[in-house]
C-alpha positions as CSV (number, residue, x, y, z in Angstrom):
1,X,0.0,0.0,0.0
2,X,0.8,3.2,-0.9
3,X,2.6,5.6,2.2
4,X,1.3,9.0,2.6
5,X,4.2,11.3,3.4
6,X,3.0,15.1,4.1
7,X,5.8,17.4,2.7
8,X,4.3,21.0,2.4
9,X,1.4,23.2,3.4
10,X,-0.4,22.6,0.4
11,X,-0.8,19.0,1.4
12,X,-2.6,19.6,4.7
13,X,-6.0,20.1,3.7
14,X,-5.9,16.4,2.6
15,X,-3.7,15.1,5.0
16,X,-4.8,11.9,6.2
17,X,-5.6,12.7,10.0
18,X,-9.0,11.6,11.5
19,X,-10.2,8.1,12.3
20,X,-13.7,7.4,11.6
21,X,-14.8,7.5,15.3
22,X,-13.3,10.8,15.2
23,X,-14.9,11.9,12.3
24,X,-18.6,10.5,13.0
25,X,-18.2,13.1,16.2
26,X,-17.6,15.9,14.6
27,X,-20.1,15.7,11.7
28,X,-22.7,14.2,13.9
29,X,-22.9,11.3,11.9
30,X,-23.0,7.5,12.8
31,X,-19.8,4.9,11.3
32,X,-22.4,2.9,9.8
33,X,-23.5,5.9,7.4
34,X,-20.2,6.9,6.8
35,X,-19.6,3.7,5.2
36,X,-22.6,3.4,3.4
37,X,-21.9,6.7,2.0
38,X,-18.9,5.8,0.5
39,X,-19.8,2.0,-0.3
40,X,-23.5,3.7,-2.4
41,X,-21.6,7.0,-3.4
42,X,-18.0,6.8,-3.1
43,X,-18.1,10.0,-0.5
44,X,-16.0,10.8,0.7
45,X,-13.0,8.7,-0.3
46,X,-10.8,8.4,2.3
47,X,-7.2,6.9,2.7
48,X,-6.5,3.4,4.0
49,X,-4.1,3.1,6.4
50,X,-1.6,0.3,6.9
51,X,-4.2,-2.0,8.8
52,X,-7.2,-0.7,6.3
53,X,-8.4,1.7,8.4
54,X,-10.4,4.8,7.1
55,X,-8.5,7.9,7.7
56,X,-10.2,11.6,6.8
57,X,-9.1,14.9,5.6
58,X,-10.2,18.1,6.8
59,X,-11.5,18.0,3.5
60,X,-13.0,15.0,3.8
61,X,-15.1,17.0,6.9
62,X,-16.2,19.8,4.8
63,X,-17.2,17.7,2.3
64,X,-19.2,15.0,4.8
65,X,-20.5,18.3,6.6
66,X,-22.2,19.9,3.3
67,X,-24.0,16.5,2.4
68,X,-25.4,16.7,5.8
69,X,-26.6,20.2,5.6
70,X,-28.6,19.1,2.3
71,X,-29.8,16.0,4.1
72,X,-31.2,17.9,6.5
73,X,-32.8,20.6,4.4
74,X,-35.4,17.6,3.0
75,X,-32.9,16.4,0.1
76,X,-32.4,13.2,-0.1
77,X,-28.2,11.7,-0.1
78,X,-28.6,10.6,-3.5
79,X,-29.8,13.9,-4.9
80,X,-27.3,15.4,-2.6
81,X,-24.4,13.3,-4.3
82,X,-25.5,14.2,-7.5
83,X,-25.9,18.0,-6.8
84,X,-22.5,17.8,-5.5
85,X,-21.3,16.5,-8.7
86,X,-22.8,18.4,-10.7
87,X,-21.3,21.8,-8.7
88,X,-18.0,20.0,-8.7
89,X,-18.2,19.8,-13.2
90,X,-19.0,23.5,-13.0
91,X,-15.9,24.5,-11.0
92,X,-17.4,25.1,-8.0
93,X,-16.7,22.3,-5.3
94,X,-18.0,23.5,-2.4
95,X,-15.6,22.7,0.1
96,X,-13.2,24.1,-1.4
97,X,-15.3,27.2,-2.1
98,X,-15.7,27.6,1.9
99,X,-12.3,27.0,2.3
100,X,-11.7,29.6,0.4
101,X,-14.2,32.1,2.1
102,X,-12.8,31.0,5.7
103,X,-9.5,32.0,4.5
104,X,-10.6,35.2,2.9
105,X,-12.5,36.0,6.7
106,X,-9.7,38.1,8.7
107,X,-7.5,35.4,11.0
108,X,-8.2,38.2,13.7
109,X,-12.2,37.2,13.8
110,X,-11.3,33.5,13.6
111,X,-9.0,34.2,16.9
112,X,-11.2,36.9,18.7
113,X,-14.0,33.7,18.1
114,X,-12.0,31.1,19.8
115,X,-10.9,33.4,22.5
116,X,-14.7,34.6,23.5
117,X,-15.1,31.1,23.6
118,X,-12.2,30.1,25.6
119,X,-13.2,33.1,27.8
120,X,-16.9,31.8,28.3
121,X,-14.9,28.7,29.1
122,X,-13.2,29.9,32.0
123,X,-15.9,31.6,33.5
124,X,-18.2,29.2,33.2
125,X,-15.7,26.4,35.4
126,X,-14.7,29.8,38.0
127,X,-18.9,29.5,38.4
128,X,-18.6,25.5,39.1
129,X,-21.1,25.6,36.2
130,X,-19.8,22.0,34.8
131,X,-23.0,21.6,32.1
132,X,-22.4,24.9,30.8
133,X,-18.5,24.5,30.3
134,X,-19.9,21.1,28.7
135,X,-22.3,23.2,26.4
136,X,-18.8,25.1,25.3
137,X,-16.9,22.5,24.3
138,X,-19.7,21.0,22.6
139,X,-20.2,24.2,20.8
140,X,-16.2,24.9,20.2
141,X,-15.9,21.3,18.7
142,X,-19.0,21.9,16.0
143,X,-17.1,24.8,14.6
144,X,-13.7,24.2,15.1
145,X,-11.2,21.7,15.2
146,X,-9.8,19.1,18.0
147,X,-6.4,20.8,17.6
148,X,-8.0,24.3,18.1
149,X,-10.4,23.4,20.6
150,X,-7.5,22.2,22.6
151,X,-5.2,24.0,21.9
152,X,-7.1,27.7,21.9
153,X,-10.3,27.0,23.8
154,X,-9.0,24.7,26.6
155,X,-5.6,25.4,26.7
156,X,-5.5,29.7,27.4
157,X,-8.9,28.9,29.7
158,X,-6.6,27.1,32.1
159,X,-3.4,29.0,32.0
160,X,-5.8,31.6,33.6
161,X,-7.1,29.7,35.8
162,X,-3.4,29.2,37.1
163,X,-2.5,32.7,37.1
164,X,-6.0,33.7,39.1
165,X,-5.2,31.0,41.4
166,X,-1.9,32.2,42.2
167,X,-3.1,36.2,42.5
168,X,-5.4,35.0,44.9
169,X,-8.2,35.9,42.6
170,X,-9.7,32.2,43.0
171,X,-9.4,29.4,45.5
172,X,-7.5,26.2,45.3
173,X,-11.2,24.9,45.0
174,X,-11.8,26.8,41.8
175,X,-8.7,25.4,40.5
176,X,-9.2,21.6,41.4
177,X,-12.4,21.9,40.1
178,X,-11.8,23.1,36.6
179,X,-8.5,20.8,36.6
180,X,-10.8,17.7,37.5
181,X,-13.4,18.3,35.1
182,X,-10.5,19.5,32.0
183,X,-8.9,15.9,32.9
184,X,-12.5,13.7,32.5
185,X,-13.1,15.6,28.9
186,X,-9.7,15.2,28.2
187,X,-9.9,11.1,29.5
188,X,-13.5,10.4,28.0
189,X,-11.8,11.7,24.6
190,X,-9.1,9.5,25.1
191,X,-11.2,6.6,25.6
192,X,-13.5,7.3,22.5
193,X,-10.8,7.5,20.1
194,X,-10.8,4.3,18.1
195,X,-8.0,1.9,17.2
196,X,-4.8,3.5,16.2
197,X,-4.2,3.6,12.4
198,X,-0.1,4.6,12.1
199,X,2.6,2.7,12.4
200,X,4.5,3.1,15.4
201,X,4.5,3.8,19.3
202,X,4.6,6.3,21.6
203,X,5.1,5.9,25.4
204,X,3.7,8.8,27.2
205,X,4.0,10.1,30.9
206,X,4.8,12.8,33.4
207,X,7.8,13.4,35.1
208,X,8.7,12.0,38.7
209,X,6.9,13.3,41.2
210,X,5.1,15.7,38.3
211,X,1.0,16.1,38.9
212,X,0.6,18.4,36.6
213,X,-0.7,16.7,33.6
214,X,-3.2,18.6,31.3
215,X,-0.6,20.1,28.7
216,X,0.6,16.7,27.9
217,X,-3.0,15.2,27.9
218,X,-4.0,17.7,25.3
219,X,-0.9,16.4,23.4
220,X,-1.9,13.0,24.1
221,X,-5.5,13.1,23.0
222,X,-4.8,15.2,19.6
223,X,-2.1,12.2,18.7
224,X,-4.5,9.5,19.7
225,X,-7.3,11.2,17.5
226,X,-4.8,11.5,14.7
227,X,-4.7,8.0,14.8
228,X,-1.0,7.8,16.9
229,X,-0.9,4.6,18.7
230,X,0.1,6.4,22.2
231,X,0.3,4.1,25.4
232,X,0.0,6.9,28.5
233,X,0.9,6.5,31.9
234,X,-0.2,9.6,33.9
235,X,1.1,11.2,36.7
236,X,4.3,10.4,38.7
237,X,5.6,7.5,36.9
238,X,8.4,6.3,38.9
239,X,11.6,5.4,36.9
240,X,12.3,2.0,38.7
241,X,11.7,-0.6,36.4
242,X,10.8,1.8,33.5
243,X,12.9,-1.2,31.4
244,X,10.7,-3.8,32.4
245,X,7.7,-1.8,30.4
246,X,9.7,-0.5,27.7
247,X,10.8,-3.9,26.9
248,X,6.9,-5.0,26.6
249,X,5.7,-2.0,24.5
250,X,8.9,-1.4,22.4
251,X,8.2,2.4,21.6
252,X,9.4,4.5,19.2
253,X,9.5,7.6,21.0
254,X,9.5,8.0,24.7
255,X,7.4,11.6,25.4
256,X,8.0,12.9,29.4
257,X,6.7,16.0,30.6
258,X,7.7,17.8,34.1
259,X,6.7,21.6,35.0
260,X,8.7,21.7,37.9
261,X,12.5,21.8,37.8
262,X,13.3,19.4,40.5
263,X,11.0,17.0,38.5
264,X,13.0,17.4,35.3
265,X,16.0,17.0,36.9
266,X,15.2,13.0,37.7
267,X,14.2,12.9,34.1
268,X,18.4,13.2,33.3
269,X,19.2,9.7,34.4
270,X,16.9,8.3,31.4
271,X,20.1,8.3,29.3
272,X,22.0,5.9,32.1
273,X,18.3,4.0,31.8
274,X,18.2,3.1,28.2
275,X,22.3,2.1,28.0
276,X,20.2,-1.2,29.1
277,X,17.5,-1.3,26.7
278,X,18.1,-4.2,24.4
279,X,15.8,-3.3,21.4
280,X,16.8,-0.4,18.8
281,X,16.6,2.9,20.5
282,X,13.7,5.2,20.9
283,X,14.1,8.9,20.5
284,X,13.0,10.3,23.9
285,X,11.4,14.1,24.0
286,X,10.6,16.1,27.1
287,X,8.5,19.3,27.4
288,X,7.2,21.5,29.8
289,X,7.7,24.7,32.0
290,X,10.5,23.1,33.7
291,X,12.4,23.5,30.3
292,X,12.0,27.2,29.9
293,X,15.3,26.7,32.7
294,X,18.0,27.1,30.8
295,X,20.4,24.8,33.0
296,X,17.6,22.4,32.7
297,X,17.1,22.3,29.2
298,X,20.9,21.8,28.5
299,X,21.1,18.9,30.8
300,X,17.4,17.3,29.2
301,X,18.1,13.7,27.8
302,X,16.5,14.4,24.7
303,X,14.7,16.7,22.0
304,X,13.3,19.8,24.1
305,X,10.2,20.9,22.5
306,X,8.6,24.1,24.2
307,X,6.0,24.5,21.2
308,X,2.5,24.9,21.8
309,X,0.8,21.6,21.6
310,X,-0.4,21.8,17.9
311,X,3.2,23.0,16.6
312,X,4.9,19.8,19.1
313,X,2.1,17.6,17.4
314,X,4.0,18.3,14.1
315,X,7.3,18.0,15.5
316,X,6.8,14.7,17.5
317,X,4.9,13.3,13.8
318,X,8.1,14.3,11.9
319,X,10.1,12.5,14.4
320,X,8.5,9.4,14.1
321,X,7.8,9.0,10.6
322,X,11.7,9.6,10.2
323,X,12.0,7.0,13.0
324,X,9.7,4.4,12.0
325,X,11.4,4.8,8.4
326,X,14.9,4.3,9.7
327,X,13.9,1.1,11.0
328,X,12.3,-0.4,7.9
């Protein structure tokens, strides 16, 4: 089968990324008419993976979201399928007509969007109102991404959380609160994405004694729903006996976070850790406000990456595709 290997912008709109389980959330739309949609009508076509599972575009999405809208407007899929065509022989497909109208829109409205969101977000868990911050991200995931949901919805509504807490603004019950109900979302989405689809492993975990572990759950769920076979392992994971479940899982990449320096410092004897690993060796990357030290981050035992989660989703994908051909 044929290897999909993303090289340039121009490629992203059709990049292969979302598993049907995925998909069938965010256009509201069970597997079982998905498939029949593409077994009656050949829409959308998506790409096979290596184990033949479906994997979607955002293309795909715009494409699976417009037959919906005429579905539910009283026209029936057949007549939609055909209308489609029809628009697509004139020139004017229209997903990539409201690509092109999203892109014409000013990025400043798209981000002043996501931030009123993220905003209402934040109050909304300050208020202990958990069915309202619920309404929210059921809102933000109809209109935007999981990458953007996470990453500019989710993400900024808990930074300030943090900094209120530590102003005094809020208590430490504010804060547990929102951090509890961030990690179910976060764990429920982990648990509904469906089988991995790409070749290769990825061992996820926080630092020693770290507890702070929402930046690297929002990592974890975007790879998982990109179809990233990522085993993770939480809080605190001790490094005695790390070996004994490396040599199990046999990862490709080895991903630790730590926001705390002292925890990022028991992160440096990985290196003496793996000189006992007999399989081929893993890349390791660490990440996290720990690394922002300078000391720190020269001493880290592997790739630093500081990005924001949707730029480290690239970076960690690039790694592994070069790994996972290396080993070939």
């Amino acid at each position: 089968m044929e290897k999909f290997n993303p090289s340039t912008d121009s490629e992203k709109d059709h990049l292969p990324i979302y598993n049907i389980k995925a998909v069938s959330s965010m256009v509201d739309l069970l597997p079982v008419t998905l498939r029949a949609w593409e077994r009656r009508y050949g829409l959308p076509s998506p790409h096979r993976g290596d184990q033949g599972y479906r994997l979607y575009s955002e293309y795909d999405l715009r494409i699976l979201r417009w037959l919906k809208r005429q579905n539910d407007a009283g026209m029936s899929i057949g007549q939609a399928v055909k209308f489609l065509n029809e628009l697509r022989e004139d020139g004017k497909d229209p997903a990539e007509i409201e690509l092109q109208e999203s892109m014409a829109v000013e990025t400043v409205t798209t981000t002043i969007s996501l931030e009123t969101l993220s905003e209402q977000f934040y109050k909304s868990l300050i208020s202990f109102r958990d069915d309202t911050a619920s309404d929210i991200l059921r809102r933000a995931f109809s209109l935007y991404s999981v990458d953007q949901v996470l990453n500019q919805v989710v993400e900024p509504a808990m930074v300030q959380i943090g900094e209120s807490w530590h102003k005094g603004e809020i208590t430490i019950a504010v804060e547990h609160f929102a951090t509890q109900f961030c990690i179910q979302h976060l764990m429920s989405m982990l648990s509904a994405s469906a089988h991995p689809t790409r070749e290769g492993i990825i061992f996820a975990a926080c630092a020693p004694g770290e507890f702070h572990q929402i930046g690297l759950l929002n990592l974890v769920v975007m790879l998982r729903w990109r179809g990233w076979d990522v085993k993770y392992f939480g809080q605190d994971l001790s490094l005695e006996r790390l070996l004994d479940t490396l040599n199990i899982i046999k990862p490709d990449l080895i991903m630790f976070s730590a926001t705390r320096v002292e925890n990022a410092v028991r992160l440096e004897q990985l290196p003496k850790i793996m000189e006992n690993y007999p399989f081929d060796q893993p890349e390791i990357v660490v990440g996290g406000l720990a690394y922002h030290n300078e000391k720190v981050r020269a001493s880290a035992p592997g790739l630093v990456i500081m990005d924001a989660p949707s730029k480290s989703v690239e970076k960690i994908e690039k790694i592994i595709y070069s790994k996972v051909a290396r080993s070939r």
